[in-house]
C-alpha positions as CSV (number, residue, x, y, z in Angstrom):
1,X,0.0,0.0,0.0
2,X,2.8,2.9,0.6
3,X,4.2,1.5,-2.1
4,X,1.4,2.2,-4.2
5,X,0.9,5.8,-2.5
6,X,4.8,6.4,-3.2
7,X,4.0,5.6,-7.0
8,X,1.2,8.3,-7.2
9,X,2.5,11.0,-5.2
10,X,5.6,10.5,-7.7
11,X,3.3,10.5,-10.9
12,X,1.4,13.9,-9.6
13,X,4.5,15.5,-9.0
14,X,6.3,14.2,-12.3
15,X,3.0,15.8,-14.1
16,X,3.0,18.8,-12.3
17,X,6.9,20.0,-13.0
18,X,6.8,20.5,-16.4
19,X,3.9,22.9,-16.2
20,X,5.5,24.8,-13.2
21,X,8.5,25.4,-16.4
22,X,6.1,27.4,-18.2
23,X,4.7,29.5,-15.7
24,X,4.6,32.9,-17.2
25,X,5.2,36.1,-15.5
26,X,2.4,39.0,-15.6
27,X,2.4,40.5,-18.9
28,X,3.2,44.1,-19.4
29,X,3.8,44.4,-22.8
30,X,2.5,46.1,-26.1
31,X,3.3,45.9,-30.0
32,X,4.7,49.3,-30.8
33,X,5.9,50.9,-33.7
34,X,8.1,53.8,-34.9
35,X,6.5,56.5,-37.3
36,X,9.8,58.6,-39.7
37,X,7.4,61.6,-40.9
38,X,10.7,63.7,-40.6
39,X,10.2,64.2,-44.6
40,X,7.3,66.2,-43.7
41,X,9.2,68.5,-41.6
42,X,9.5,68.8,-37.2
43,X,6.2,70.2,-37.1
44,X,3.4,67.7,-37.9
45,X,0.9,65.6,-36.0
46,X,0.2,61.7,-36.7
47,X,-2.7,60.0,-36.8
48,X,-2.4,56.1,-37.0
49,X,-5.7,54.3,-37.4
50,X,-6.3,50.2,-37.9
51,X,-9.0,48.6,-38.0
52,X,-9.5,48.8,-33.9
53,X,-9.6,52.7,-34.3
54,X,-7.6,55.9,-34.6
55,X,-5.2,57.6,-32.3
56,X,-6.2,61.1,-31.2
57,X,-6.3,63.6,-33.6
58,X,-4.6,67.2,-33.4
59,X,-5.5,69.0,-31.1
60,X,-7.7,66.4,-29.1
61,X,-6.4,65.3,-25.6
62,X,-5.6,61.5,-25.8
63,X,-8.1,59.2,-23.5
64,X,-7.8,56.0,-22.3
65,X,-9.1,53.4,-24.6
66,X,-11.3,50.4,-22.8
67,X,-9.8,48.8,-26.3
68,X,-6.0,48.8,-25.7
69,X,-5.5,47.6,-29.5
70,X,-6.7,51.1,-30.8
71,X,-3.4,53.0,-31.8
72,X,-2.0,55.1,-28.8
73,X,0.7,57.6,-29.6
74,X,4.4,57.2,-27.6
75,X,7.6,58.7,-27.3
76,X,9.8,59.3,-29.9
77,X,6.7,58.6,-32.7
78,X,6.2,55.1,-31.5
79,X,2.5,54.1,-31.8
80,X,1.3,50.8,-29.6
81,X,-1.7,48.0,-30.2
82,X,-1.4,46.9,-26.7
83,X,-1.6,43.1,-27.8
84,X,-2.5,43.7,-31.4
85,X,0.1,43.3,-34.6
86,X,-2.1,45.2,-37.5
87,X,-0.8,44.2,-40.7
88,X,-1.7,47.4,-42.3
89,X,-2.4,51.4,-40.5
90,X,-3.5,54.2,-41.8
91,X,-1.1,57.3,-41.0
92,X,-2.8,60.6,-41.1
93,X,-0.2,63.5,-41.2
94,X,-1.2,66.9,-40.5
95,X,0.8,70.5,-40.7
96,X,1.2,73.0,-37.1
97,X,-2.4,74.3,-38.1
98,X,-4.4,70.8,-38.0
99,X,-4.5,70.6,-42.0
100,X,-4.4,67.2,-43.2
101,X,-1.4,67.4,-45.3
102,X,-1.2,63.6,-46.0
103,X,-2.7,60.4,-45.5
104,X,-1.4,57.0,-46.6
105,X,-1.8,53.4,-46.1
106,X,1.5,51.2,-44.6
107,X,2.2,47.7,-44.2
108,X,4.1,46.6,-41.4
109,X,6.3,43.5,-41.3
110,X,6.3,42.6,-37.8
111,X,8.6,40.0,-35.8
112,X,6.6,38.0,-33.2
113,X,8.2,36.5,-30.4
114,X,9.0,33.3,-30.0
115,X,8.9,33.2,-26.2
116,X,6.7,30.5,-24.6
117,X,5.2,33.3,-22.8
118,X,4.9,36.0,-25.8
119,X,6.5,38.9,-25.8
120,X,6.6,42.0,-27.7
121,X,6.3,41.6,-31.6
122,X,9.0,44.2,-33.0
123,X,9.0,45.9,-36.6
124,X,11.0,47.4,-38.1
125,X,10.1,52.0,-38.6
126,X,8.0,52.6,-40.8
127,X,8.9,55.9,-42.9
128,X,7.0,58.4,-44.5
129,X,7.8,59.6,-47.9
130,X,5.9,63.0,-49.3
């Protein structure tokens, strides 16, 4: 009998292990990418839409999204999906004023991660071209 109890203590633990391998931290990540609009000159706004939504436009105070895959403007012209890897955005590019001096659809070629537990997909900038 505790020979028997030995064998299935052994076989629970032996099929809990592998799983306790793959625990995954919290995520905190999102898919971003760089915008270039430098062709345009250092005074435009961007506009990135996909099919979750649009960013904020000029002049409109960004909100929080209950959808974190609707474009959110960074740092440095970086645009996040939270979770989301659009294969093509709209990029809306508009002078000082809030004309829209351009609007254009990109592809993006993105790099998913091949972490068991996901990570960040990465792509490389996208650059605007008058």
């Amino acid at each position: 009998m505790h020979r028997a109890a030995v064998a299935v203590i052994g076989l629970v633990v032996a099929l809990l292990l592998p799983g306790c391998a793959t625990t995954c931290p919290a995520i905190g990540w999102s898919n971003g990418v760089e915008i270039d609009a430098s062709a345009y000159g250092s005074d435009v706004f961007l506009q990135v839409c996909s099919d979750a939504g649009c960013s904020a436009g000029p002049g409109v105070t960004p909100t929080l999204e209950t959808d974190l895959s609707v474009p959110a403007q960074g740092d440095a012209g970086t645009f996040h999906f939270g979770f989301a890897a659009p294969d093509d955005i709209t990029v809306r590019v508009y002078d000082d004023s809030g004309a829209l001096i351009a609007e254009t659809q990109e592809a993006i070629a993105w790099t998913h991660s091949s972490d068991p537990c996901g990570g960040p997909s990465t792509a490389p900038p996208v650059v605007l071209h008058p």
